[in-house]
C-alpha positions as CSV (number, residue, x, y, z in Angstrom):
1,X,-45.7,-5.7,-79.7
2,X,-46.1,-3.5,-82.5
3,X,-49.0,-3.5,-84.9
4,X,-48.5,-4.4,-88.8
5,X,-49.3,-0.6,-89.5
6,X,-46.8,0.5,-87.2
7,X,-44.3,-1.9,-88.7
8,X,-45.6,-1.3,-92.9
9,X,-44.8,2.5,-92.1
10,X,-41.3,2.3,-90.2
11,X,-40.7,-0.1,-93.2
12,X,-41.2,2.8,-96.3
13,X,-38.5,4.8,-96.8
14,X,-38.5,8.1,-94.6
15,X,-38.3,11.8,-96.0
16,X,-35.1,12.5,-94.3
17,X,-32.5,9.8,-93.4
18,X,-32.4,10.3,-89.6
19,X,-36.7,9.9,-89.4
20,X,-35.2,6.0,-90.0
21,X,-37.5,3.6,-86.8
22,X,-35.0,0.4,-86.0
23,X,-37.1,-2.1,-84.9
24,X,-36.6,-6.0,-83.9
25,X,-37.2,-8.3,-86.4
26,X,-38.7,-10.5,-83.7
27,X,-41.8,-8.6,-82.0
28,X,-41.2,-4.8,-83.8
29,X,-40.4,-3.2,-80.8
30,X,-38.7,-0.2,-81.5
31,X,-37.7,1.3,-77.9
32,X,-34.2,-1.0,-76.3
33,X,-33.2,-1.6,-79.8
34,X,-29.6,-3.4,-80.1
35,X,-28.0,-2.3,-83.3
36,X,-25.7,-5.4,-83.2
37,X,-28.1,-8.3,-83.2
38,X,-31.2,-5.9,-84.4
39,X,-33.1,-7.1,-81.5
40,X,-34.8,-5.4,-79.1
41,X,-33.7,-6.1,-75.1
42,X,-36.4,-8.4,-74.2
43,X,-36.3,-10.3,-77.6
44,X,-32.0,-10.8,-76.7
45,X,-32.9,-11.7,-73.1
46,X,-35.2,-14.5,-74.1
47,X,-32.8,-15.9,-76.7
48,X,-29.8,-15.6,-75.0
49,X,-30.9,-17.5,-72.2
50,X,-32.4,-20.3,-74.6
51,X,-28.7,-20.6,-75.8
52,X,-29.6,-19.3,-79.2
53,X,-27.4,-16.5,-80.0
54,X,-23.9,-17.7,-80.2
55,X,-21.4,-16.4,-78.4
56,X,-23.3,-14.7,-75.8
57,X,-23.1,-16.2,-72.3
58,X,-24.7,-15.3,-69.3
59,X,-22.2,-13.4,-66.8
60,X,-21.4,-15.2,-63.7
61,X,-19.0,-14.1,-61.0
């Protein structure tokens, strides 16, 4: 879980373009980040399996 100073700085906008932190909007975790949901692994797990993501399912073979 990231700290509200951690997230207020990755918020403002960086010097250079690639200094840019991605972090989940859910807990600010910035490590495991999914570009495609902007969610961070443990944050997808936890809603995926509570059905709240649509369209994901978990695999089964």
């Amino acid at each position: 879980m990231a700290t509200e100073n951690q997230i207020a700085k990755s918020n403002r906008k960086p010097k250079y373009s690639s200094r840019k932190v991605n972090r989940c909007w859910k807990c600010g975790r910035r490590h495991g980040f999914m570009r495609a949901f902007a969610l961070c692994r443990i944050c997808f797990r936890e809603l995926a399996n509570r059905g709240e993501i649509p369209g994901i399912v978990k695999a089964s073979w």
